[in-house]
C-alpha positions in Angstrom: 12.3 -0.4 18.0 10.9 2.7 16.3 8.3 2.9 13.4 9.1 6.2 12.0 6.9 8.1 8.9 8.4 10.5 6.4 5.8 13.1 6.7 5.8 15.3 3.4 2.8 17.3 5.2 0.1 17.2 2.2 -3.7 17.4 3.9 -3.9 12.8 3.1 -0.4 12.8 4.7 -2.0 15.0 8.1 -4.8 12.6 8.5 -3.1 10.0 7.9 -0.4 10.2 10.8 -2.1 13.1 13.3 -5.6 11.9 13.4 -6.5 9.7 16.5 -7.0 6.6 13.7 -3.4 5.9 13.2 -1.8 9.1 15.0 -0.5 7.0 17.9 0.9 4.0 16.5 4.5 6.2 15.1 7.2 7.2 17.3 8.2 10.0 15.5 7.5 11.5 11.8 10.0 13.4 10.1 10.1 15.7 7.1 11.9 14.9 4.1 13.9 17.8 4.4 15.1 17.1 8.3 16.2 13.1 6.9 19.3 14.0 7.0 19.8 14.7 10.2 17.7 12.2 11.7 19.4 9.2 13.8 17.9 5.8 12.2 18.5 2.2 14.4 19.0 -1.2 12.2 15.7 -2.1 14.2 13.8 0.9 12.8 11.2 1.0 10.6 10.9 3.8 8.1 7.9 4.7 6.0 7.4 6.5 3.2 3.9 7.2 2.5 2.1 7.6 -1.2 2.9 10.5 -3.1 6.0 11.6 -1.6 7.8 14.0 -4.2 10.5 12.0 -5.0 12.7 15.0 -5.4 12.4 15.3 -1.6 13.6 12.0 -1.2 16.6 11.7 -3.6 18.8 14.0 -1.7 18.7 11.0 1.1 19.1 8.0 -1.5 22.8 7.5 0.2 21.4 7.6 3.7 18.3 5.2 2.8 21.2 2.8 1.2 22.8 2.7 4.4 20.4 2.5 6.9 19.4 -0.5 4.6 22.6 -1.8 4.7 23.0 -1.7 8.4 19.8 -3.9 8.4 17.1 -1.8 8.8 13.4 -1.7 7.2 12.1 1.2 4.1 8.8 0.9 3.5 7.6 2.6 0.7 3.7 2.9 -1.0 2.2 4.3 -4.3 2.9 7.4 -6.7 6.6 8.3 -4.9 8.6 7.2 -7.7 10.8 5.3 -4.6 12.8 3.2 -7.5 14.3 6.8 -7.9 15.4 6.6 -3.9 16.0 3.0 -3.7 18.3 0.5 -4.9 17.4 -2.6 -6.9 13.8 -2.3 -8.7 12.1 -0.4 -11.6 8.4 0.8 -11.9 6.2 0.3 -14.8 3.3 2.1 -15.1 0.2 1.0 -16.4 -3.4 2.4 -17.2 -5.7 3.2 -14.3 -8.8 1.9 -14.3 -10.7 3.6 -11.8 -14.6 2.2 -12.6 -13.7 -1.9 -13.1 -16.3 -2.2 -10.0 -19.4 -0.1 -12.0 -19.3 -3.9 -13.8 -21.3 -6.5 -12.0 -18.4 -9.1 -13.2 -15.8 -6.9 -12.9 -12.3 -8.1 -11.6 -9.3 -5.7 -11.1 -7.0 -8.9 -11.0 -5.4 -8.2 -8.0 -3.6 -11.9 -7.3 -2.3 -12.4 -3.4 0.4 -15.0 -3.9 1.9 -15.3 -0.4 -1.6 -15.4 1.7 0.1 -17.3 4.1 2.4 -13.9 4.8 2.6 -13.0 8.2 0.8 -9.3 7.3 -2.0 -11.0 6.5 -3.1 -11.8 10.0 -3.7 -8.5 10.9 -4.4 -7.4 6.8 -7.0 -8.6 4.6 -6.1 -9.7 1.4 -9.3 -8.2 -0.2 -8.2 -5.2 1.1 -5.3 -4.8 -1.5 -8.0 -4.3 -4.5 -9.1 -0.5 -5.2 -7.1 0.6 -8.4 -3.6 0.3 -9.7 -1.1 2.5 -11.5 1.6 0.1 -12.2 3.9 -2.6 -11.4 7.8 -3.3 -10.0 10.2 -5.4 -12.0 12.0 -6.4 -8.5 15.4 -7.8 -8.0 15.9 -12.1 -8.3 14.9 -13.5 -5.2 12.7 -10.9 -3.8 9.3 -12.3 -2.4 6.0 -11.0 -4.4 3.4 -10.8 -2.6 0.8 -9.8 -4.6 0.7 -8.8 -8.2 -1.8 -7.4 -11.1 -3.6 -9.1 -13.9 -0.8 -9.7 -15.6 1.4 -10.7 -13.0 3.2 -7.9 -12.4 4.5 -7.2 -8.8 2.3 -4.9 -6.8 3.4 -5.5 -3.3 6.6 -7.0 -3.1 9.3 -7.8 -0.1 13.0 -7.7 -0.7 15.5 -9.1 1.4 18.1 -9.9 -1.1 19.5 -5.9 -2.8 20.6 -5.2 0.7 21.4 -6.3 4.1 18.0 -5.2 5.0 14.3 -5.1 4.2 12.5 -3.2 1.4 8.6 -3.3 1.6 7.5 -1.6 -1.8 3.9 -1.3 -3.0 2.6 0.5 -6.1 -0.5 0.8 -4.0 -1.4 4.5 -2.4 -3.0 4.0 0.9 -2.7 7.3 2.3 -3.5 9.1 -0.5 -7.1 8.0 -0.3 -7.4 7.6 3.2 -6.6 10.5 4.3 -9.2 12.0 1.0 -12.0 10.2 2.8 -12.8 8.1 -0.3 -12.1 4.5 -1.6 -12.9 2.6 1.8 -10.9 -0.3 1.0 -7.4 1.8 1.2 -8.6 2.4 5.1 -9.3 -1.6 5.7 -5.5 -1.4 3.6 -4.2 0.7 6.5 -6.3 -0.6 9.6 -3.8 -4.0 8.8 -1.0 -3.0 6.8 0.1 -0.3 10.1 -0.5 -2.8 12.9 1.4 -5.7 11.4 4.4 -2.6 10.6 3.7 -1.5 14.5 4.1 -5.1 15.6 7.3 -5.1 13.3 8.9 -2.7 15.3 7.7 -3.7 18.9 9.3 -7.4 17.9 12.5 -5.5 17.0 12.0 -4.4 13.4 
């Protein structure tokens, strides 16, 4: 029914969800604070964009556990510390290496295991491959989508710690985006956000 966007109001997280490139494709955003309060749908779709201040967030963890429960959809990207607000995952960090592409044979190692995913008919897989910070250890049965190097999880689905649907990426879109650099985080976005919008239209 409704994608919906946690909006923490940093200057990536403003032109990320009020500029004209995405602006119109969320129904409503919410601040962290005013979660609480807000009514959430088992068809909704709620995102939680990179570098979120996870101490905003953990007041909510019972609320996110039960819309999840109730079937609905978290979505949650990079640097938010969201294994501290969801159930079911832990994060291992990792070193950032933010030049790999200064070397003519350089590979970040990004591996796309499920390119037959839905997402990726509106998302590029290349598009997944800027820099990493680290890597979930998700629950049994969850589907990895994409991982690092060293096969670590980097972008994972989980339909099995709940009754609904966790999409977690260590990757942080928004963060760059709306920083106007790293050009592959907006070809990130310019899928990743219409396949979640079509999510929503179809019912979540």
């Amino acid at each position: 029914m409704s994608l919906i966007a946690i909006h923490p109001g940093a200057y990536y997280h403003i032109e990320s969800f009020e500029a004209p490139r995405y602006g119109n494709l969320f129904d409503r955003l919410i601040r962290p604070e005013d979660l609480g309060d807000a009514v959430l749908s088992p068809e909704d779709i709620l995102l939680v964009p990179c570098r979120t201040p996870a101490d905003r967030m953990e007041p909510h963890a019972a609320k996110l556990r039960a819309f999840l429960d109730m079937g609905g959809t978290v979505v949650a990207t990079g640097e938010s510390h969201s294994e501290r607000w969801l159930p079911g995952f832990d994060f291992h960090e990792q070193p950032t290496n933010y030049w790999w592409w200064l070397d003519k044979d350089g590979d970040l190692g990004v591996k796309v295991l499920a390119p037959d995913h839905p997402m990726f008919t509106k998302l590029d897989p290349n598009a997944l491959t800027w820099h990493l910070h680290g890597w979930f250890e998700p629950a049994a049965g969850a589907e990895v989508i994409a991982t690092n190097a060293e096969g670590g999880a980097i972008l994972v689905i989980d339909e099995v710690t709940t009754k609904g649907r966790m999409i977690l990426t260590t990757l942080d879109p928004f963060y760059h985006h709306g920083s106007h650099f790293m050009p592959a985080t907006t070809r990130f976005l310019d899928g990743f956000l219409p396949w979640l919008r079509e999510l929503a239209d179809e019912g979540g």
